[in-house]
C-alpha positions in Angstrom: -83.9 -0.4 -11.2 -83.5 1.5 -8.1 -81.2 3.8 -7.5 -78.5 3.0 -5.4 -77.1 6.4 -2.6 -73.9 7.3 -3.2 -71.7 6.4 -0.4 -69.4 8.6 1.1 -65.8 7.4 2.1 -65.1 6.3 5.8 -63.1 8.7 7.8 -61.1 8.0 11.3 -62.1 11.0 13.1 -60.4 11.3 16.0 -61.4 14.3 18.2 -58.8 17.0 18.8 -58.0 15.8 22.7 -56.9 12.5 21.5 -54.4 13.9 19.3 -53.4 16.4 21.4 -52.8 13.8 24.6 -49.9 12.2 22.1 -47.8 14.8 22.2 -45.4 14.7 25.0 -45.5 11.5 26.1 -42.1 10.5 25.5 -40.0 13.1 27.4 -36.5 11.4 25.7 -37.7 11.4 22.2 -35.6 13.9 20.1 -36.5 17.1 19.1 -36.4 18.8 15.8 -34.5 21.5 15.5 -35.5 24.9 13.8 -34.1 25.9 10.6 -33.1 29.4 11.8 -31.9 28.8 15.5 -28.9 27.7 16.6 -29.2 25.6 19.8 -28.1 26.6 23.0 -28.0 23.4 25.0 -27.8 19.8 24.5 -26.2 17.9 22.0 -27.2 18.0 18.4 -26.9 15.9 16.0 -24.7 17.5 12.8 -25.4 15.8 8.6 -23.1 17.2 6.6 -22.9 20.4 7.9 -26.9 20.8 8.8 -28.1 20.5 12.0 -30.7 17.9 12.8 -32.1 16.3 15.9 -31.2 17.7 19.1 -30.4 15.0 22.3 -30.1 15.9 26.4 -27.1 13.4 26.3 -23.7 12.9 24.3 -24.3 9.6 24.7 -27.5 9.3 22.9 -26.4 11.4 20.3 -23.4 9.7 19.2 -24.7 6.7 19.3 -27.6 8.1 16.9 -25.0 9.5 15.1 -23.1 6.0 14.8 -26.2 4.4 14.0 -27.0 6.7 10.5 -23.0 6.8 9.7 -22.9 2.9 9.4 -26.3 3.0 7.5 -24.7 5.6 4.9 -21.2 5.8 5.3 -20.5 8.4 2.5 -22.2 11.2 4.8 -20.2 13.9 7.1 -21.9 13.0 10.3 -20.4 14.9 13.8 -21.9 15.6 17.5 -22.5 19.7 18.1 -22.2 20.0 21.9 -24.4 23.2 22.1 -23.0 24.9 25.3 -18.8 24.5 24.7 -20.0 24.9 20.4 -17.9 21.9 19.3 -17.9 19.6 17.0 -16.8 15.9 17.1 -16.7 14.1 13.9 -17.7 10.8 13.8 -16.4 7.9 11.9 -16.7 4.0 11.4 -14.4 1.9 14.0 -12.6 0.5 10.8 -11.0 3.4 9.5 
């Protein structure tokens, strides 16, 4: 019997430039907020009472924001305009 080599598991290197030229290439894709800062522009996007994702329009953010309230209903969702520091609720068009 001969012995057989141990084989060693296949990984998907990819080299650190590939990841790297990823990032950034959606300029409208959301941005994640901190947990300590309190935006300063923009619109963010409020789950009961924490603040999320943070959007360049109002538009974009409430309709995120109608999106995940028809998906779960029983959540607080609202719109945080960062620059007047308001909130607008927002609820299903049945109630």
């Amino acid at each position: 019997m001969s012995k057989a080599k141990p084989t060693t598991p296949q990984r998907n290197d990819m080299s650190p430039d590939a990841k790297k030229s990823d990032v950034g290439q959606d300029p409208k894709k959301p941005v994640n907020l901190r947990a300590n800062a309190m935006p300063t522009d923009g619109f963010v996007l409020s789950v009961d009472g924490k603040l999320k994702t943070q959007f360049e329009t109002e538009a974009d953010a409430t309709a995120a924001a109608e999106k995940l309230k028809q998906a779960y209903p029983v959540i607080q969702v609202s719109v945080y305009d960062a620059i007047k520091r308001v909130y607008t609720p927002v609820e299903l068009a049945g109630k």
